[in-house]
GUSEKE-966152 format. One record per residue (C-alpha): x negated, y negated, z negated; residue number from 1. Coordinates in steps of 0.02 Angstrom, whole numbers, plus 32768, in hexadecimal, padded with zeros to 4 digits. Each point is the difference from the previous one (the first is absolute). Example, Ala and Ser with C-alpha at 12.3 -4.5 7.8 and 13.67 -1.06 7.14 Angstrom:
2
rec X: 7D99; Y: 80E1; Z: 7E7A; nr: 1
rec X: 7FBB; Y: 7F54; Z: 8021; nr: 2
***
This chain:
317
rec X: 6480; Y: E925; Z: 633E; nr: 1
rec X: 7F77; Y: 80F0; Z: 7EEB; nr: 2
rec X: 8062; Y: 80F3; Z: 7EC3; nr: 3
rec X: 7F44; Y: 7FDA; Z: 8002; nr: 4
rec X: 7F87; Y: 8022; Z: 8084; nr: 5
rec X: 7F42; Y: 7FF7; Z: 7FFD; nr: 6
rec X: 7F69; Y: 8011; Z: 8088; nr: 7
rec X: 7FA9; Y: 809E; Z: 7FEE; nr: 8
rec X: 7F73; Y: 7FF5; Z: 7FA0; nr: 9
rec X: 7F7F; Y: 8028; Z: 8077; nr: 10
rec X: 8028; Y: 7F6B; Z: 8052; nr: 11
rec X: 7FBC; Y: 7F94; Z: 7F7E; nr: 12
rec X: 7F48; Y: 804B; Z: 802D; nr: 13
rec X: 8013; Y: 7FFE; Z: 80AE; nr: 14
rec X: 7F95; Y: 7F70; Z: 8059; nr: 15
rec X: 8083; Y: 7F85; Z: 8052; nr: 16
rec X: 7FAE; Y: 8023; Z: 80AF; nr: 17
rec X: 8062; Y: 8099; Z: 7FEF; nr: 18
rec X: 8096; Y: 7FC3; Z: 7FE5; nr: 19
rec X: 7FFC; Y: 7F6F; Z: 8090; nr: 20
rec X: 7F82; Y: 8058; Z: 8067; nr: 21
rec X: 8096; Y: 805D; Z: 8075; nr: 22
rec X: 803A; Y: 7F4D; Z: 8017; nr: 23
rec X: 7F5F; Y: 7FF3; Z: 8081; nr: 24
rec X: 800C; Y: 809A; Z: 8042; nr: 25
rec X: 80AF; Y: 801C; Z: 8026; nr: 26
rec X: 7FE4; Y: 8019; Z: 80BA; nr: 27
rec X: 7FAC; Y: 80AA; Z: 7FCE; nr: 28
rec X: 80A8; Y: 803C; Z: 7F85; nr: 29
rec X: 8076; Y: 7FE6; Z: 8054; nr: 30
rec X: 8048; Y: 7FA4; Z: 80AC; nr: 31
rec X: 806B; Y: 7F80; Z: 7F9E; nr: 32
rec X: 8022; Y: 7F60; Z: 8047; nr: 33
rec X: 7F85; Y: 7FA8; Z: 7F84; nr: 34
rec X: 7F7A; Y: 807D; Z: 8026; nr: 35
rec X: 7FF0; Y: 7F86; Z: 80AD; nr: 36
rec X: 7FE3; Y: 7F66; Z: 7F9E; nr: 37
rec X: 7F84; Y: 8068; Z: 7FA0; nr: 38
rec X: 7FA5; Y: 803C; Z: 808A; nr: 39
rec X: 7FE4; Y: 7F63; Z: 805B; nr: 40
rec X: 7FE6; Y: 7F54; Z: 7FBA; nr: 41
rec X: 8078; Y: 7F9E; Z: 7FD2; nr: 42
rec X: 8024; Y: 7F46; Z: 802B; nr: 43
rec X: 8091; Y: 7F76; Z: 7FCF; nr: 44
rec X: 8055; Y: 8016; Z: 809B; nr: 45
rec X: 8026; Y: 80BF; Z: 7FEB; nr: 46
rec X: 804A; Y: 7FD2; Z: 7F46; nr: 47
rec X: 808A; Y: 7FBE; Z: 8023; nr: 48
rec X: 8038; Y: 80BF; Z: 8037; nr: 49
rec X: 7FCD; Y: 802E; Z: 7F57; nr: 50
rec X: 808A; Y: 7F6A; Z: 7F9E; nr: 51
rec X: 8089; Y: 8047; Z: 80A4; nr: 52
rec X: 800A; Y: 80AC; Z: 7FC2; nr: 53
rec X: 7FE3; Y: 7FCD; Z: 7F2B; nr: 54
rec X: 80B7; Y: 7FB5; Z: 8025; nr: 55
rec X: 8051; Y: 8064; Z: 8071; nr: 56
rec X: 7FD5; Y: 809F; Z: 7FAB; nr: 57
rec X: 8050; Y: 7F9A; Z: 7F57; nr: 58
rec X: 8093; Y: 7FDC; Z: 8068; nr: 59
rec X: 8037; Y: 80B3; Z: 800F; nr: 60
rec X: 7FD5; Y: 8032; Z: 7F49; nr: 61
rec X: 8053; Y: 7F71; Z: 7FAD; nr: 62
rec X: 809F; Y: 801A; Z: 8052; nr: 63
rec X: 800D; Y: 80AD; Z: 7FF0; nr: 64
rec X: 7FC7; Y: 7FF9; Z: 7F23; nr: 65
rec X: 8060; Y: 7F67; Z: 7FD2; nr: 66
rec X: 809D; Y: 805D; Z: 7FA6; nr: 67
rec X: 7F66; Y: 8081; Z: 7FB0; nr: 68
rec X: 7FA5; Y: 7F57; Z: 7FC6; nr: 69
rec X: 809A; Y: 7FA4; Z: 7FD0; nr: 70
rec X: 8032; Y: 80A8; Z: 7F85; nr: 71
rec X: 7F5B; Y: 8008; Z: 7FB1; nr: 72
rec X: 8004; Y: 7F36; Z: 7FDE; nr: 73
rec X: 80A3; Y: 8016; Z: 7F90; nr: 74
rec X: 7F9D; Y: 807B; Z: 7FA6; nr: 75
rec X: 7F72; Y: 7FAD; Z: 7FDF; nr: 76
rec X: 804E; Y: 7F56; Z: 7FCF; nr: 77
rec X: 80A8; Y: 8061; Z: 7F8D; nr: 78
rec X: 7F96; Y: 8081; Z: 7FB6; nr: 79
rec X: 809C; Y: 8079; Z: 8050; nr: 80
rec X: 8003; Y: 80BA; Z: 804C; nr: 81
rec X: 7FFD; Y: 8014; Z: 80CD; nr: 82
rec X: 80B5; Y: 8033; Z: 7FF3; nr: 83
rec X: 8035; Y: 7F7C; Z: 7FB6; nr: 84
rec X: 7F9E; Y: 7F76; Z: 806F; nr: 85
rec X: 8052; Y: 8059; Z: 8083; nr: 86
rec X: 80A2; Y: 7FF3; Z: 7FB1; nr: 87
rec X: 7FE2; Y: 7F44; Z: 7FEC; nr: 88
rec X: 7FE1; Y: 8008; Z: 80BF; nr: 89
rec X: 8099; Y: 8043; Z: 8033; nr: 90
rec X: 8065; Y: 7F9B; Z: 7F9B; nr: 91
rec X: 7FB1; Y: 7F57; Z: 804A; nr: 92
rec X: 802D; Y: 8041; Z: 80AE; nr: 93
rec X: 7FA7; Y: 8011; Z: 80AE; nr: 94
rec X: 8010; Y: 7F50; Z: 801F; nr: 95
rec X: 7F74; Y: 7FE0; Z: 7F5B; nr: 96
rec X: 7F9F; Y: 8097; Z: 8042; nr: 97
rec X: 7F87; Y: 7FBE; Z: 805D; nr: 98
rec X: 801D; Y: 7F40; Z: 7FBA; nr: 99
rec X: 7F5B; Y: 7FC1; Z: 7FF0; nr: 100
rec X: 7FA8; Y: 8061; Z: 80A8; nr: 101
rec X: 7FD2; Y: 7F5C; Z: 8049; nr: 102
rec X: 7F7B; Y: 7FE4; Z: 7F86; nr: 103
rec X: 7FB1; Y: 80AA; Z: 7FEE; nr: 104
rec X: 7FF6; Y: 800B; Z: 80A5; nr: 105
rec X: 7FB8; Y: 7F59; Z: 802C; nr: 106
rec X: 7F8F; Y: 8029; Z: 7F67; nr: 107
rec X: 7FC7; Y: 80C4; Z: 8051; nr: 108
rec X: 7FED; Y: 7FC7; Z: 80A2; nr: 109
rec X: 7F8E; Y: 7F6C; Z: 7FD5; nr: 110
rec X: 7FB2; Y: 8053; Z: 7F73; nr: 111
rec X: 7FE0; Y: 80B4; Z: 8073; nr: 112
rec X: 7FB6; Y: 7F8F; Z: 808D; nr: 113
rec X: 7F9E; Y: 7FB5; Z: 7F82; nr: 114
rec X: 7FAE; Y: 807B; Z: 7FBD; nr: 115
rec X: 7FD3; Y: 8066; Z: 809B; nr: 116
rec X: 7FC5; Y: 7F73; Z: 8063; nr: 117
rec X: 7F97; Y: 7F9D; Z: 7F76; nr: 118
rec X: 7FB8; Y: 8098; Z: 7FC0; nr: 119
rec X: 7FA2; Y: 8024; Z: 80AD; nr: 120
rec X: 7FE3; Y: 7F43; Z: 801B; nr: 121
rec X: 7FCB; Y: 7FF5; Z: 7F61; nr: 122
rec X: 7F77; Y: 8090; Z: 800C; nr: 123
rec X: 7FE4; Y: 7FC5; Z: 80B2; nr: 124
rec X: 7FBB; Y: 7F5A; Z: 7FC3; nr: 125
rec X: 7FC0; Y: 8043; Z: 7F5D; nr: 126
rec X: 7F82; Y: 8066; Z: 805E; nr: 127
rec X: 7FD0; Y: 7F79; Z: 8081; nr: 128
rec X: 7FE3; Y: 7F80; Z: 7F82; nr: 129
rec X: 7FB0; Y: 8061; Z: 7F63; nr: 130
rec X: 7F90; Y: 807A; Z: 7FF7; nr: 131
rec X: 8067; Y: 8081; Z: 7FA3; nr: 132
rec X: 7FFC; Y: 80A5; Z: 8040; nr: 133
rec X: 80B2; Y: 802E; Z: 805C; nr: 134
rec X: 8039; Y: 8063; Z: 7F61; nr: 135
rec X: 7FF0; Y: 7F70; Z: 7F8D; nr: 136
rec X: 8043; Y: 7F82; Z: 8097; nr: 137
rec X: 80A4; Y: 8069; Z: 8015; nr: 138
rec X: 8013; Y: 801C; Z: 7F50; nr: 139
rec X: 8000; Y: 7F3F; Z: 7FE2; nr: 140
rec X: 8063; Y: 7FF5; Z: 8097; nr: 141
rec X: 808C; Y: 806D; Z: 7F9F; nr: 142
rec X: 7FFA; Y: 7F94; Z: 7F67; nr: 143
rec X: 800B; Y: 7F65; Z: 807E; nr: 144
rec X: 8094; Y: 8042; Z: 8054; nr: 145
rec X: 8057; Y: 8011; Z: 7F4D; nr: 146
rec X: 7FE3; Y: 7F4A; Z: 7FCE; nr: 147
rec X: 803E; Y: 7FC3; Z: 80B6; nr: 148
rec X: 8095; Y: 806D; Z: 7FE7; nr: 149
rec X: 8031; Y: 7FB0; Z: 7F64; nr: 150
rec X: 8029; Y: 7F5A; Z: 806F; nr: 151
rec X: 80AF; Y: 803D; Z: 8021; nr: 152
rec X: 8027; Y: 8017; Z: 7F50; nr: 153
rec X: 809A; Y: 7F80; Z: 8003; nr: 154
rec X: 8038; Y: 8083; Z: 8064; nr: 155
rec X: 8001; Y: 8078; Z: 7F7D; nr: 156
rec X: 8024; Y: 7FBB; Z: 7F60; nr: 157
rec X: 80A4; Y: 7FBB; Z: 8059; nr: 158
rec X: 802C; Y: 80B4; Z: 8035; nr: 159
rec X: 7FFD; Y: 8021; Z: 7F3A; nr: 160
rec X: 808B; Y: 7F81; Z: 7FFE; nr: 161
rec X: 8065; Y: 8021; Z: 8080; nr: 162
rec X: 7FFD; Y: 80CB; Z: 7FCE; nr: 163
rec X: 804B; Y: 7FE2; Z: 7F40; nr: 164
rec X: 80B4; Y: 7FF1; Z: 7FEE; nr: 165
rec X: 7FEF; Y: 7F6F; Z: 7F97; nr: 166
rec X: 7FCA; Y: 7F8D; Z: 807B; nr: 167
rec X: 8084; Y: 8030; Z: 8073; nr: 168
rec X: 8073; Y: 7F54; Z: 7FEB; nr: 169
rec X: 7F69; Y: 7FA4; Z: 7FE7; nr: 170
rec X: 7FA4; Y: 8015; Z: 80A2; nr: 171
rec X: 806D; Y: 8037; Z: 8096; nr: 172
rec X: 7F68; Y: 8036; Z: 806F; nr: 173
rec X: 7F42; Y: 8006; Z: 8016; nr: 174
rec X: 7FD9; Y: 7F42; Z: 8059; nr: 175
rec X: 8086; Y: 7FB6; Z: 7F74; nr: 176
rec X: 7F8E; Y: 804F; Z: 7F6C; nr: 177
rec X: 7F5C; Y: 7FD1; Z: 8064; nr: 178
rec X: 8066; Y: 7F3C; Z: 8016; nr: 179
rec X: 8048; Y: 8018; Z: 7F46; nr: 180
rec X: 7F57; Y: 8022; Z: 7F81; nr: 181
rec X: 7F97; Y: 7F79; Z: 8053; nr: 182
rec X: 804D; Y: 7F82; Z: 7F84; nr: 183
rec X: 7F87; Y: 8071; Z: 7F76; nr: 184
rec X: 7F59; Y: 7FCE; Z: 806A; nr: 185
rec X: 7F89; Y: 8061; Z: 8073; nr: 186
rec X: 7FBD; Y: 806C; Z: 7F76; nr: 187
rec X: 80B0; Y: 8059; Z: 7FE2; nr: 188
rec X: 7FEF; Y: 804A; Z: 80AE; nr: 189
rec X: 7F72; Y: 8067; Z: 7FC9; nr: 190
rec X: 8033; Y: 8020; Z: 7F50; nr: 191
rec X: 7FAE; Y: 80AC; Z: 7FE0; nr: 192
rec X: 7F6B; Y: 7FF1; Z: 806D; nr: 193
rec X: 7F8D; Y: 8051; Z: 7F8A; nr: 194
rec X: 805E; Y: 809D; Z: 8009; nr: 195
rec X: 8000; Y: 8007; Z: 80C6; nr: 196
rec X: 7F66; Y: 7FDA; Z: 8006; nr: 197
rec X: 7FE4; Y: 8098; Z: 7F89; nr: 198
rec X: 805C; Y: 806D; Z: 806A; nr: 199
rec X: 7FD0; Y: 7FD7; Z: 80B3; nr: 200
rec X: 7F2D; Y: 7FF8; Z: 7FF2; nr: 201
rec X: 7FDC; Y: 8099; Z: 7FA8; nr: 202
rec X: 8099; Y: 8059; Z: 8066; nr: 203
rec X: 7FAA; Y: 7FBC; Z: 80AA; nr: 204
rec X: 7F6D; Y: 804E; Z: 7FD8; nr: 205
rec X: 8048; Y: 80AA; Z: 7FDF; nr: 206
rec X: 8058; Y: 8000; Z: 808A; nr: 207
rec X: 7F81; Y: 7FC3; Z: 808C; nr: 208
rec X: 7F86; Y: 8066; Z: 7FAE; nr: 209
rec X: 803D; Y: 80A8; Z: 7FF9; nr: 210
rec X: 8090; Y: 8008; Z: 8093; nr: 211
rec X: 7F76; Y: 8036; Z: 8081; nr: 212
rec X: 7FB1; Y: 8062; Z: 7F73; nr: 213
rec X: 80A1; Y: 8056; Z: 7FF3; nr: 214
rec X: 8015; Y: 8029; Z: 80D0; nr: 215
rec X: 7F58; Y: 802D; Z: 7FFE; nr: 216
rec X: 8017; Y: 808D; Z: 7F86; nr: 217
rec X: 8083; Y: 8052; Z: 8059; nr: 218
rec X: 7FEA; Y: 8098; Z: 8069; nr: 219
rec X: 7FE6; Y: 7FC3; Z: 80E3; nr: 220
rec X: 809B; Y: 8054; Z: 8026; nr: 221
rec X: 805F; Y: 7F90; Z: 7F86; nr: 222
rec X: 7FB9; Y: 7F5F; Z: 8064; nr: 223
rec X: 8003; Y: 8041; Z: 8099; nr: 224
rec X: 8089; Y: 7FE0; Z: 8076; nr: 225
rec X: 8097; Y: 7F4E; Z: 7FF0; nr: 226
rec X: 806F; Y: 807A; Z: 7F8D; nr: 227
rec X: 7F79; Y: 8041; Z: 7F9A; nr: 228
rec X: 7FA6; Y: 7F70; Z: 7FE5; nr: 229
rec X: 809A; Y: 7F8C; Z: 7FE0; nr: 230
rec X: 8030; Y: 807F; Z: 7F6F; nr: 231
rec X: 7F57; Y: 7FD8; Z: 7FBB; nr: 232
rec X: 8012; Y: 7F5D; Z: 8001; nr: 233
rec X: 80AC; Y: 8009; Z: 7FA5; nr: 234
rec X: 7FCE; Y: 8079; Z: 7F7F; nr: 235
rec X: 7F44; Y: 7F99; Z: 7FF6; nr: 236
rec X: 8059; Y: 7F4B; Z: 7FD5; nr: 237
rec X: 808E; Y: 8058; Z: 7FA1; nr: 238
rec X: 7F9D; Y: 8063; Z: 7F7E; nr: 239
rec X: 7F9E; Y: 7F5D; Z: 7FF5; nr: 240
rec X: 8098; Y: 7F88; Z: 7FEA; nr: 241
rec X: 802F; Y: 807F; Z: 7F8B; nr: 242
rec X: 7F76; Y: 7FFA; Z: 7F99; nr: 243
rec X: 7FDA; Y: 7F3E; Z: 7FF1; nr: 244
rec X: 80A5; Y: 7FE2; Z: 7FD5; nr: 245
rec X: 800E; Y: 8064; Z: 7F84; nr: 246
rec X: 7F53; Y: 7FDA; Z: 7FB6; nr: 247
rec X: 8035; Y: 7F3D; Z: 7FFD; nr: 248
rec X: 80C0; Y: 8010; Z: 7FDF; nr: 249
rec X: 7FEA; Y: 7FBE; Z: 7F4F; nr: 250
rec X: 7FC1; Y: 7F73; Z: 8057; nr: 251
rec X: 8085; Y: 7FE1; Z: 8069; nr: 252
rec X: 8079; Y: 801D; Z: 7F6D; nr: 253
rec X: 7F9B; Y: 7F6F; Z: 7FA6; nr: 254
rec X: 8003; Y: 7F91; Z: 809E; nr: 255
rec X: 80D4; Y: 8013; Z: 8014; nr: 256
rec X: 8009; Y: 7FC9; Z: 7F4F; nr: 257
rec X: 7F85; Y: 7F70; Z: 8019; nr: 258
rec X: 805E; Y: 7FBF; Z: 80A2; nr: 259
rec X: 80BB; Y: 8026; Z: 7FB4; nr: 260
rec X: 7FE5; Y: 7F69; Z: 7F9F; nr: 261
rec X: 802B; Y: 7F48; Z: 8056; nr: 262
rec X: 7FA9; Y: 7F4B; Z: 7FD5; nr: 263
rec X: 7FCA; Y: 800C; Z: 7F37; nr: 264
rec X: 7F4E; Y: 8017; Z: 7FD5; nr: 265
rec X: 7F82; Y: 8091; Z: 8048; nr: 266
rec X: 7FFC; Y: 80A4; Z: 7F9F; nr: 267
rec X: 7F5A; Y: 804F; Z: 801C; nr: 268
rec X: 7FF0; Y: 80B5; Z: 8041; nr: 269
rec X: 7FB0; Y: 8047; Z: 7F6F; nr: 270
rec X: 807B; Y: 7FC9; Z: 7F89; nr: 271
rec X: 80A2; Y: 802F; Z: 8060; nr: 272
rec X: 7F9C; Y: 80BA; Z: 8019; nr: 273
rec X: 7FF3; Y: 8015; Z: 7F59; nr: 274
rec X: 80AF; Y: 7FCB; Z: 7FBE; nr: 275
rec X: 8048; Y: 8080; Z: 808C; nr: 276
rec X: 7F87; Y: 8080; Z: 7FC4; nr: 277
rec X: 802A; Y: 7FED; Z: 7F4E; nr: 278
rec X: 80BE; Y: 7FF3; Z: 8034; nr: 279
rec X: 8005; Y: 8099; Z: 806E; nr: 280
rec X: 7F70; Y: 8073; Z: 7FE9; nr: 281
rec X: 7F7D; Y: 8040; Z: 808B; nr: 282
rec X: 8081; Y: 8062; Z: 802F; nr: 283
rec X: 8079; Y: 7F7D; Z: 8015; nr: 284
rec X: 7F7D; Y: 7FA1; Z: 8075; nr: 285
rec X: 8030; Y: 8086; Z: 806E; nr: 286
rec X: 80A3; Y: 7FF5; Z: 800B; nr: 287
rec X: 8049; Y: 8001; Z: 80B4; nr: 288
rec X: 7F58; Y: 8059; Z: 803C; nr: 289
rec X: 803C; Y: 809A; Z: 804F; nr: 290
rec X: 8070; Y: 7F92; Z: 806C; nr: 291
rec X: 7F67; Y: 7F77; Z: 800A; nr: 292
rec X: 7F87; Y: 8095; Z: 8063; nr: 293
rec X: 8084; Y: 8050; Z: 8054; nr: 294
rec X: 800D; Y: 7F4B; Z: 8053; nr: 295
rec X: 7F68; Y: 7FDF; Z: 8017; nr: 296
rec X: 7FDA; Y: 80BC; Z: 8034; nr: 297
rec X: 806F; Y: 7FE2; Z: 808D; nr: 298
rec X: 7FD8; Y: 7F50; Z: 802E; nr: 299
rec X: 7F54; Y: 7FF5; Z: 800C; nr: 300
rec X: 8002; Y: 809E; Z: 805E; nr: 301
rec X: 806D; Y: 7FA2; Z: 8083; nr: 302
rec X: 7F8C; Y: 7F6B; Z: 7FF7; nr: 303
rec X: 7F58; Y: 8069; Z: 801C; nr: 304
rec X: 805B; Y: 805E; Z: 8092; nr: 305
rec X: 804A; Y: 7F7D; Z: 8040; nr: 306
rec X: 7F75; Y: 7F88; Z: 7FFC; nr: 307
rec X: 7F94; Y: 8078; Z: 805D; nr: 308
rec X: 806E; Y: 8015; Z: 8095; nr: 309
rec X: 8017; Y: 7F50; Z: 8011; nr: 310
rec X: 7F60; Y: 7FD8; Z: 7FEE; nr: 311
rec X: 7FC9; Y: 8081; Z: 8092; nr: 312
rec X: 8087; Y: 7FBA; Z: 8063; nr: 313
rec X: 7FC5; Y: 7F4A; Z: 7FDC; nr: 314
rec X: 7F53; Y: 8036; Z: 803E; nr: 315
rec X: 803F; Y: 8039; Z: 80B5; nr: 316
rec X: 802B; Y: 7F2F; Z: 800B; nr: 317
***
């Protein structure tokens, strides 16, 4: 992608200009690569740098945390220990590894580029068309980005397939599931879209609102400088990725359940939440966490670094 974690308090009182308001002033924190879109306007031809890097900096994470996200997925869907998912792992083989990369990496890399790009078209247009003030504009522009994202879900409910072992005989890869659960309708492609939706708004926001705030906190001489400010960057998007996932991994959990299930009628996210709370226990919501932010520690400190160095490189074009 988030034991239970919570926002500091304080934050609750704080006016949301200070939470977005280092998204508009970036240029003066810190010398990223988005400070330059910040510091000059932007306009729809420069964007498409913005969907380039979203993917390409997904590319390189995906590939490198597949086996840590398969793992955690065993967990979450068997209820089981991390030794023994691993166990179950090993026994499969390499060759089921990384079965079903195809579409978590289609899904990333579209999903990444998404996110990035719409976000600043989205505030782009936002301000030139409304007359919100640039905090509310890029704030609605995060939400935005989370509802375009969620356009690739066939994507990701048939990486839920194609990751438990009891679909292996029934769908040999990703484009023969995608070919295979049309026969159920349109709507089973985005069975559990209430519980992406769930996770990807309110994590947007977090994240485009406080990954500047973050860089802008730290001392110059962490910033200053490719090394230094690239292991700001990782350790600003990791702690981050860390933290949203774990704060919306019972929501995930919910959503694998939701999407494990093929053709029959629609289970609603609030009941299928419930019956795994009552089954498990809050702290069975958790299960798999450790393994979930140690992920997504890792990954979206590879995607934040990543995306930033592509997307100076993109801007020398």
């Amino acid at each position: 992608m988030f034991s239970e974690v919570s926002l500091p308090a304080h934050s609750l009182d704080t006016p949301l200009e200070d939470h977005f308001g280092p998204i508009m002033k970036g240029h003066e924190v810190g010398g990223t690569a988005v400070d330059a879109v910040r510091a000059s306007p932007q306009t729809g031809v420069d964007e498409w740098r913005e969907y380039v890097a979203g993917g390409g900096a997904a590319l390189v994470a995906i590939t490198i945390t597949f086996p840590i996200n398969k793992t955690m997925f065993r967990q979450q869907v068997h209820n089981i220990s991390p030794a023994e998912a691993v166990r179950q792992l090993r026994v499969e083989g390499g060759m089921h590894l990384y079965r079903g990369l195809l579409s978590p990496l289609l899904m990333k890399i579209s999903t990444q580029s998404i996110m990035f790009g719409s976000y600043f078209q989205y505030s782009r247009l936002i301000q030139e068309h409304t007359h919100l003030t640039p905090t509310y504009a890029k704030l609605m522009g995060a939400v935005l980005a989370g509802v375009s994202e969620a356009c690739m879900m066939p994507l990701e409910r048939v990486q839920v397939l194609m990751q438990d072992s009891k679909f292996h005989t029934q769908f040999r890869n990703t484009p023969h599931a995608l070919y295979s659960i049309r026969v159920y309708g349109l709507r089973e492609y985005y069975r559990g879209l209430s519980a992406i939706l769930l996770r990807n708004c309110p994590g947007n926001v977090i994240f485009f609102g406080s990954r500047e705030r973050i860089k802008a906190a730290l001392p110059d001489t962490w910033t200053t400088g490719t090394y230094a400010s690239n292991i700001s960057d990782f350790f600003g998007g990791a702690f981050l990725g860390a933290l949203i996932s774990t704060m919306f991994y019972p929501v995930n959990v919910t959503k694998t359940h939701l999407q494990l299930q093929v053709g029959g009628p629609f289970l609603q996210f609030r009941a299928v939440f419930k019956m795994l709370l009552e089954e498990r226990g809050l702290r069975g919501m958790f299960r798999g966490v450790h393994i979930n932010y140690t992920r997504s520690f890792l990954s979206w400190g590879i995607i934040n670094v990543s995306y930033e160095n592509l997307s100076h490189l993109l801007r020398r074009w």
